[in-house]
C-alpha positions as CSV (number, residue, x, y, z in Angstrom):
1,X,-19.4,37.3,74.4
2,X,-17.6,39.8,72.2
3,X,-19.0,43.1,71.4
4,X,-19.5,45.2,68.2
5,X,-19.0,48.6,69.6
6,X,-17.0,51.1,68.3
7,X,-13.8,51.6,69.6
8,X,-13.6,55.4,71.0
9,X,-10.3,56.6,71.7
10,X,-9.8,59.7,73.5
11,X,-7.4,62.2,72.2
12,X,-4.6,61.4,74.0
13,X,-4.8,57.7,72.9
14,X,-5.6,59.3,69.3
15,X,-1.8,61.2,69.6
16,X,-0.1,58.4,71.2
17,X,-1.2,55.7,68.0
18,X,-0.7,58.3,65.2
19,X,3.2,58.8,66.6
20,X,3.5,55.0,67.3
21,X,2.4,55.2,63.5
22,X,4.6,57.9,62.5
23,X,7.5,56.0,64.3
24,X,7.0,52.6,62.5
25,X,6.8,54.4,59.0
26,X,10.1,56.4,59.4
27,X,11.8,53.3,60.9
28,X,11.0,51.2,57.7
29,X,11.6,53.9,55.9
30,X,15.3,54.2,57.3
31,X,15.9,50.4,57.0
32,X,14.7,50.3,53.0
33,X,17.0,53.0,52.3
34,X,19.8,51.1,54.7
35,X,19.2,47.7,52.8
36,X,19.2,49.8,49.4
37,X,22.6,51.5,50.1
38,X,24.5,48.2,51.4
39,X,22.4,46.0,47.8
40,X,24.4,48.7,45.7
41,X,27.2,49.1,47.1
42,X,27.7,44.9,48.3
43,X,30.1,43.6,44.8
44,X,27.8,41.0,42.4
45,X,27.7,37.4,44.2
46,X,29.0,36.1,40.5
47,X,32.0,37.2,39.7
48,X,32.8,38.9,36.2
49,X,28.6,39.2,36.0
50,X,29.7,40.9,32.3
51,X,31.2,37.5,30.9
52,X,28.3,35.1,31.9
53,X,26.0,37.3,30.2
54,X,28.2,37.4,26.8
55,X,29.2,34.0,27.1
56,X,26.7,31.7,28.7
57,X,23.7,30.6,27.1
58,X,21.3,28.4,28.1
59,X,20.7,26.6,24.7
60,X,23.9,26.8,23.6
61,X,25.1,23.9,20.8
62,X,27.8,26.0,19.3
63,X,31.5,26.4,19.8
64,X,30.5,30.3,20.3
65,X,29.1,29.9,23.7
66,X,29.1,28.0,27.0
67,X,26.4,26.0,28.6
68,X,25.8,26.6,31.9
69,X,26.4,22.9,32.0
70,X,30.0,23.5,31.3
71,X,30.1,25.6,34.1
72,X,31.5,23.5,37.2
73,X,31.9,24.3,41.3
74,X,35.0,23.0,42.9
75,X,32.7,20.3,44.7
76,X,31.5,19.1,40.7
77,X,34.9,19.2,39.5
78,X,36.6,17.0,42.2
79,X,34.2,14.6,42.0
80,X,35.0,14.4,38.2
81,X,38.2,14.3,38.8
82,X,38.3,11.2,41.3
83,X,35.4,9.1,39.2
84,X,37.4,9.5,35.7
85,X,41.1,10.0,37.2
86,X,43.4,10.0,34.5
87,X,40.6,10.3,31.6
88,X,39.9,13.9,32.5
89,X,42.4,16.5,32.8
90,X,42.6,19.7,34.8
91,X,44.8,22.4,33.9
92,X,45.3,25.5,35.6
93,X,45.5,28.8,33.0
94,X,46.4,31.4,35.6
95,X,49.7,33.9,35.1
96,X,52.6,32.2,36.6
97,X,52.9,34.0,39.7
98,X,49.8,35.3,40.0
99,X,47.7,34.4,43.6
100,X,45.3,31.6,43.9
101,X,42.1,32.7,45.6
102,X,41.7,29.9,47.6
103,X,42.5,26.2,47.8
104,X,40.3,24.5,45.5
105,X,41.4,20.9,46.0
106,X,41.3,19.6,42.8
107,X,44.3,17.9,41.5
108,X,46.0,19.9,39.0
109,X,47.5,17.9,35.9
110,X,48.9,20.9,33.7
111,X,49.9,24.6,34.2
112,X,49.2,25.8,30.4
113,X,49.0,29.8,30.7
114,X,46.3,31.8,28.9
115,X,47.7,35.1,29.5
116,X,50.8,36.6,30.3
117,X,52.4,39.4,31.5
118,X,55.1,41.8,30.1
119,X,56.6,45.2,29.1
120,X,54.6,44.9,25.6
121,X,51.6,43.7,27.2
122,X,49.0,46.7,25.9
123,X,45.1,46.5,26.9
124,X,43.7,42.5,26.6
125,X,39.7,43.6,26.3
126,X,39.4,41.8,29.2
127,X,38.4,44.1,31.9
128,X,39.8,42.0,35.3
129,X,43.4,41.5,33.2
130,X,44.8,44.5,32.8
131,X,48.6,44.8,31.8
132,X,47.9,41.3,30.2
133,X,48.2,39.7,26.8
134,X,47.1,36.5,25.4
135,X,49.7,33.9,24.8
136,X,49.7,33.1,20.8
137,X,50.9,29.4,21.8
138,X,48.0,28.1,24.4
139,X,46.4,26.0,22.0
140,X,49.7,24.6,21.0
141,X,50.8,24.0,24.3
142,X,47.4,22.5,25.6
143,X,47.5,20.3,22.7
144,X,51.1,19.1,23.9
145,X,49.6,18.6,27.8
146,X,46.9,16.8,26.1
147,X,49.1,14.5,24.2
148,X,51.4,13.9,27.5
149,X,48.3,12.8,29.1
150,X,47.3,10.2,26.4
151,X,44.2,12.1,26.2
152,X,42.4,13.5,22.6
153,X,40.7,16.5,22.0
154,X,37.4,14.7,22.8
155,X,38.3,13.6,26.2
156,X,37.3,16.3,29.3
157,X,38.9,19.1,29.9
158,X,38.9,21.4,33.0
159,X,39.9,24.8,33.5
160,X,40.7,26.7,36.2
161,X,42.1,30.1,37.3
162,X,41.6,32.8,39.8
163,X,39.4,34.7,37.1
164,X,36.5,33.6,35.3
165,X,36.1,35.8,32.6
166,X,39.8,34.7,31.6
167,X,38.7,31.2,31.7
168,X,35.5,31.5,29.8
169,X,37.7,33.0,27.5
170,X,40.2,29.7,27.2
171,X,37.4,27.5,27.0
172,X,35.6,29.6,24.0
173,X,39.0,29.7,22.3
174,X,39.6,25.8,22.5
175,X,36.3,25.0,21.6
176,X,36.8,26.8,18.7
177,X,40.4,25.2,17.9
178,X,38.0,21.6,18.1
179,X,37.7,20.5,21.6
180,X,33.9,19.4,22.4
181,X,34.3,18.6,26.3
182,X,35.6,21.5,27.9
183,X,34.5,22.6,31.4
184,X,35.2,25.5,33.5
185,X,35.6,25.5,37.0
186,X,33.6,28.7,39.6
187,X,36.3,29.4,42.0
């Protein structure tokens, strides 16, 4: 049978649980500030965090934005790939020359730069291409892929290159110049 006395500690036992106490509190308190120090200093888990917030939208139905439908992994865009083979076509925007991340094993059907580089090349306004400038002719020469490929501008279209905020950037620009099934693929 369990008793409702009081518990009377004596005041050593008194000491000892106030520092046990005392411990545990400045031990959390060293571990929040460890977990806050590594949270601001650890890089965003999305990368170019600035252009999804300018350029995704959840309701978007204009050429002005992207829906986060439009927004494809590697896994999504492979899978595309193999279902509608030669109905969809992937093309890679990156610099030539410039390192891929990683291997994103998705067939590549056209190399159509959206940026290049040069002696001329002044500040893009895109803040992870610096030294950069926009190629006048991409639309031109994605058009020309495009038409090598059978394909119209209705057909899908998938982008892909080592920065995000560059291909955001394509896909806005070609929705605007008329293409209404353009995807861009999260490396």
């Amino acid at each position: 049978m369990a008793s409702n006395y009081p518990l009377h500690l004596g005041h050593e036992e008194r000491d000892f649980a106030s520092r046990w106490a005392s411990s545990l509190l400045i031990a959390a308190l060293i571990l929040l500030a460890v977990l806050m120090f590594v949270a601001a200093a650890w890089p965003d888990a999305r990368e170019s965090e600035s252009a999804w917030k300018r350029h995704v939208a959840v309701s978007c139905r204009s050429s002005e934005c992207l829906s986060p439908a439009q927004i494809l992994t590697p896994e999504r865009a492979g899978w595309i790939k193999r279902d509608l083979g030669s109905r969809v076509l992937v093309v890679d925007i990156g610099t030539p020359g410039e390192p891929q991340r990683k291997a994103h094993r998705v067939p590549i059907d056209a190399y159509v730069p959206f940026m290049e580089s040069g002696s001329d090349a002044g500040p893009s306004g895109v803040a992870d291409s610096p030294g950069l400038a926009f190629r006048t002719d991409f639309c031109r020469n994605l058009d020309e892929a495009l038409t090598a490929a059978h394909l119209r501008h209705g057909e899908q279209v998938i982008l892909l290159s080592p920065s995000m905020e560059r291909t955001m950037l394509a896909a806005l620009l070609l929705q605007e110049h008329g293409y209404s099934n353009i995807f861009v693929m999260n490396s």
